[in-house]
C-alpha positions as CSV (number, residue, x, y, z in Angstrom):
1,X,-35.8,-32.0,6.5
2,X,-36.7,-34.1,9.6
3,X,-33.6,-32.9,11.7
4,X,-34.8,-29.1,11.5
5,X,-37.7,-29.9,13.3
6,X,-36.4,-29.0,16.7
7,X,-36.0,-25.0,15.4
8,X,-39.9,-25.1,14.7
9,X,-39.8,-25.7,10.9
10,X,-42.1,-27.9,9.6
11,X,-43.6,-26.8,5.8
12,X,-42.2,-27.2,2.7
13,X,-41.9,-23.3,3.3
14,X,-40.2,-23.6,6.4
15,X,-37.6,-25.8,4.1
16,X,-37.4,-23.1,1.2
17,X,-36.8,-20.5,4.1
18,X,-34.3,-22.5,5.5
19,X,-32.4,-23.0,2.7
20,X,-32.4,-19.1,1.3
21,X,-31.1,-18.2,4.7
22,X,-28.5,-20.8,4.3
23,X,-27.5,-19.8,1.0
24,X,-27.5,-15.8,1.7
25,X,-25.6,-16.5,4.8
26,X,-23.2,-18.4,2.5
27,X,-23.4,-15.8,0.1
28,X,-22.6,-12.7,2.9
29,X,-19.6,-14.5,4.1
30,X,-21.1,-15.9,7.5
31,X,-20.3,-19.2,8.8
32,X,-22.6,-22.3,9.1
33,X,-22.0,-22.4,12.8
34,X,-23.0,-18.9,12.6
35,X,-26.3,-19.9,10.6
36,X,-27.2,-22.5,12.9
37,X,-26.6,-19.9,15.9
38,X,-29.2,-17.8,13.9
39,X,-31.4,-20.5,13.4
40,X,-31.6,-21.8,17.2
41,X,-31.7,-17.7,18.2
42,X,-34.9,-17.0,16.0
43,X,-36.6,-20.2,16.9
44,X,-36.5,-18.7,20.4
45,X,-37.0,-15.2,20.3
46,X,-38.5,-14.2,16.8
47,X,-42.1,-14.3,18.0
48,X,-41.1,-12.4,21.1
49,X,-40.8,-9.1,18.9
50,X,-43.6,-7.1,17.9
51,X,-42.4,-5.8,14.9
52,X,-39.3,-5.6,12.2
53,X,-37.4,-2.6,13.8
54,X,-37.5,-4.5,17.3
55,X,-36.8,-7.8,16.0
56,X,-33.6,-6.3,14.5
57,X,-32.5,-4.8,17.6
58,X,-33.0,-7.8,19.0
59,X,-31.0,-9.8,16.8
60,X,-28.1,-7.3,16.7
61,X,-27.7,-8.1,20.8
62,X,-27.7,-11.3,19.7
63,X,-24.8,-11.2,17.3
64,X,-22.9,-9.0,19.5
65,X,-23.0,-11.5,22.3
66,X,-21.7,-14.2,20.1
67,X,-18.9,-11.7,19.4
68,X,-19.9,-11.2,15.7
69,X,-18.7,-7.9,13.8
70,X,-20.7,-5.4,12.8
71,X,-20.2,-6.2,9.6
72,X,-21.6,-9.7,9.7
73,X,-25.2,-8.2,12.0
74,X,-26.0,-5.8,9.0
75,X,-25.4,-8.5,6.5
76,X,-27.5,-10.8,8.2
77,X,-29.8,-8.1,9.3
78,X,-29.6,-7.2,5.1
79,X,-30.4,-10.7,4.0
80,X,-34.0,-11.0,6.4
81,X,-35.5,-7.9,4.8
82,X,-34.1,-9.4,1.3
83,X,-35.3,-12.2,1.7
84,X,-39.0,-10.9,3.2
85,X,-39.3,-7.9,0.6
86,X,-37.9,-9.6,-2.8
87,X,-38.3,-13.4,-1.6
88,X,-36.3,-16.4,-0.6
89,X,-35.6,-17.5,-4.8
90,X,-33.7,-14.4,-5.2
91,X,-30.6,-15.4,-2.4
92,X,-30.9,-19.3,-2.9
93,X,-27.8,-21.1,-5.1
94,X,-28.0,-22.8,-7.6
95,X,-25.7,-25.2,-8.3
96,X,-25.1,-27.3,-11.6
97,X,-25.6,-30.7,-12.4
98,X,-22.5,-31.2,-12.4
99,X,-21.5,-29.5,-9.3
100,X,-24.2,-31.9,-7.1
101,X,-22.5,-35.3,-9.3
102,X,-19.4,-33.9,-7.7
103,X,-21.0,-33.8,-4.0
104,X,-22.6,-37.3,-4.3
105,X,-19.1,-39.0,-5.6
106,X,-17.3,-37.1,-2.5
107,X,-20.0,-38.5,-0.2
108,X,-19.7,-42.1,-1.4
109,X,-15.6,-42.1,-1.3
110,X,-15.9,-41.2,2.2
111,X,-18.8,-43.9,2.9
112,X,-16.8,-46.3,1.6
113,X,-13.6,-44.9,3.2
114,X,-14.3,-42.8,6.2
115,X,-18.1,-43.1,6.8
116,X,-17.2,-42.0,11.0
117,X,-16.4,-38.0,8.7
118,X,-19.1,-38.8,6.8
119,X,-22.2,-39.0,9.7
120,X,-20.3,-36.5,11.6
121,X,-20.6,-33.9,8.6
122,X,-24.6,-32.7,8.7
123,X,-23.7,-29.8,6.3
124,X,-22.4,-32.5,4.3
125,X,-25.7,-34.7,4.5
126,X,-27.7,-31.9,3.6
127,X,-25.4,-31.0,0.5
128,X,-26.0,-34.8,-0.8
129,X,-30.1,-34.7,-0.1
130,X,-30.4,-31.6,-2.1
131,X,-28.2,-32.8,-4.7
132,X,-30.1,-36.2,-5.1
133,X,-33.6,-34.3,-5.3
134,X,-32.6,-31.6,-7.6
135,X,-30.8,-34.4,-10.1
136,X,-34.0,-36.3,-9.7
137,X,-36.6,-33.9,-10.2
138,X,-34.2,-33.1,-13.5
139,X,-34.4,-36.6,-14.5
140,X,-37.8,-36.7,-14.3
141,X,-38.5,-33.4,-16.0
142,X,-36.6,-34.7,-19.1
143,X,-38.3,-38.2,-18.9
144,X,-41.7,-35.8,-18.9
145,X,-41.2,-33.7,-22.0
146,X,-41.2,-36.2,-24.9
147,X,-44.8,-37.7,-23.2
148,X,-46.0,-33.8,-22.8
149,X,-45.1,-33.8,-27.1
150,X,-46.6,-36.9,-27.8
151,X,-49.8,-35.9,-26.1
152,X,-49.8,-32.4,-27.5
153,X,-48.7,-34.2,-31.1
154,X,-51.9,-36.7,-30.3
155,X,-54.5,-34.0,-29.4
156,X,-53.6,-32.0,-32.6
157,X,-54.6,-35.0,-35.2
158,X,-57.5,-36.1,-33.1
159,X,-58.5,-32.3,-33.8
160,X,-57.9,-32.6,-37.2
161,X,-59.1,-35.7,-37.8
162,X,-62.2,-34.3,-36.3
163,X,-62.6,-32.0,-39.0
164,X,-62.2,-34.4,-41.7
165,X,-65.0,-36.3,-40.1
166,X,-67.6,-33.7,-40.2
167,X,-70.5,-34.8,-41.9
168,X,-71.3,-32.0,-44.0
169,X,-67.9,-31.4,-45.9
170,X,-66.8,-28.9,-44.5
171,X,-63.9,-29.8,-42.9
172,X,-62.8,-31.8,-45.7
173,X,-62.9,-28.2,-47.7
174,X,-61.4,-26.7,-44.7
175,X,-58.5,-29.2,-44.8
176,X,-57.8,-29.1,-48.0
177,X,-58.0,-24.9,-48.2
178,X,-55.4,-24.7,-45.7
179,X,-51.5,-25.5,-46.5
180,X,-50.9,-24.5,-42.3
181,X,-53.5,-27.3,-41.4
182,X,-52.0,-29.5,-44.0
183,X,-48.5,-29.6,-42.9
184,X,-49.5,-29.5,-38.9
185,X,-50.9,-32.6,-39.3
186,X,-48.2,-34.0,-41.2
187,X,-45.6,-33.0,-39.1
188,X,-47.7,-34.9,-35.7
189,X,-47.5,-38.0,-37.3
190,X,-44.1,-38.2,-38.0
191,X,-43.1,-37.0,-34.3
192,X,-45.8,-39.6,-33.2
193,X,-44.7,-42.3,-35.8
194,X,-41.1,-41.7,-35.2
195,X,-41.4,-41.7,-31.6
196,X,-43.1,-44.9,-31.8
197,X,-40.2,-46.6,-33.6
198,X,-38.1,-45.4,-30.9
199,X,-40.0,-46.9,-28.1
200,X,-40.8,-50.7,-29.6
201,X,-38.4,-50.4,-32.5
202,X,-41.2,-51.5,-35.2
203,X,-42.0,-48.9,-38.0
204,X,-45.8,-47.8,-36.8
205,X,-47.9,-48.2,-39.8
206,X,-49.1,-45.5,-41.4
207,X,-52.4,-43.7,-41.5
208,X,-52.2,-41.8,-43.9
209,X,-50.5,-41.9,-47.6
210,X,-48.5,-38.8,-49.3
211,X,-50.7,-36.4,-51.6
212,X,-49.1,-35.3,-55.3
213,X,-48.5,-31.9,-52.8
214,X,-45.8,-34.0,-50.4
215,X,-48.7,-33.8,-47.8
216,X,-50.6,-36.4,-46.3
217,X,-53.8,-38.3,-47.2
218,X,-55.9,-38.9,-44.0
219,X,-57.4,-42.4,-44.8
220,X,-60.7,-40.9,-44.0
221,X,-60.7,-38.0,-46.3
């Protein structure tokens, strides 16, 4: 997001990393004031240490200074070599559908009747921009699988068809040799034809007619 910018973090990495050390802070029982402490510390002094071990000395000053237990240094400490050895996926939250509904409703009740708590609340902000891309990217996934079938349900009777095209007979023989060829082909038109009736609400007309065997008749064969 544009407002972490000023701690150096630019990528859609940089975002992913952000986030997992959110969430594991989160997790560990730290504070977001705490994170953004964190945040603003490492933006400042992470590429000042030459390696892990000093880094983490470095860092434990740090949280003694801003009068953090001992406790909270080694879970944060915990959480950076989680997060470098395993990766950031294995910290970050996941929250429901439901769960981001309920952030977005709380977020417009207080547009609508406090929006002064509203722009003052960044943690807040960042809860609804998550929750809006994770409910649309879900959207759009679901809008994406029945045109992913289609296709798939398109390619296979093209490949068939092919077959029953072949000059020399021998996909015809092929065809009509194999019950698993058969009923694959049967079974794409009816996804396809159904799906069509969905989508303009005419009954697609048929291309092929129904053997004495229940199966179909390509037109062609």
């Amino acid at each position: 997001m544009h407002r972490y910018r000023e701690f150096g973090l630019i990528s859609e990495r940089d975002e992913v990393l952000r986030r997992a050390f959110r969430d594991g802070f989160k997790r560990a029982g730290l504070s977001s004031a705490q994170f953004s402490d964190a945040l603003a510390w490492y933006r400042d002094h992470a590429m000042l240490a030459d390696d892990e071990s000093q880094l983490a000395e470095a860092f434990g000053q740090f949280a003694s200074g801003q009068g953090w237990t001992a406790e909270q240094r080694d879970r944060a400490i915990d959480l950076h070599k989680v997060i470098g050895g395993i990766g950031p996926e294995s910290v970050m939250l996941e929250p429901q559908p439901d769960d981001d509904r309920a952030v977005l409703n709380r977020a417009d009740d207080l547009l609508r009747n406090d929006p002064a708590r509203y722009w003052g609340d960044s943690e807040l902000q960042d809860a609804v921009f998550e929750a809006r891309e994770r409910l649309n990217d879900s959207a759009s996934t679901a809008d994406d699988a029945p045109t992913q079938k289609a296709n798939g349900d398109r390619q296979r009777i093209d490949e068939i068809e092919a077959l029953l095209r072949d000059p020399s007979g021998d996909g015809q023989r092929r065809y009509w040799a194999d019950a698993g060829l058969r009923s694959d082909y049967g079974q794409a038109l009816a996804r396809l034809h159904a799906g069509t009736r969905g989508s303009d609400g005419d009954s697609a007309a048929p291309s092929s007619a129904t053997s004495a065997e229940g199966g179909p008749v390509p037109a062609n064969a």
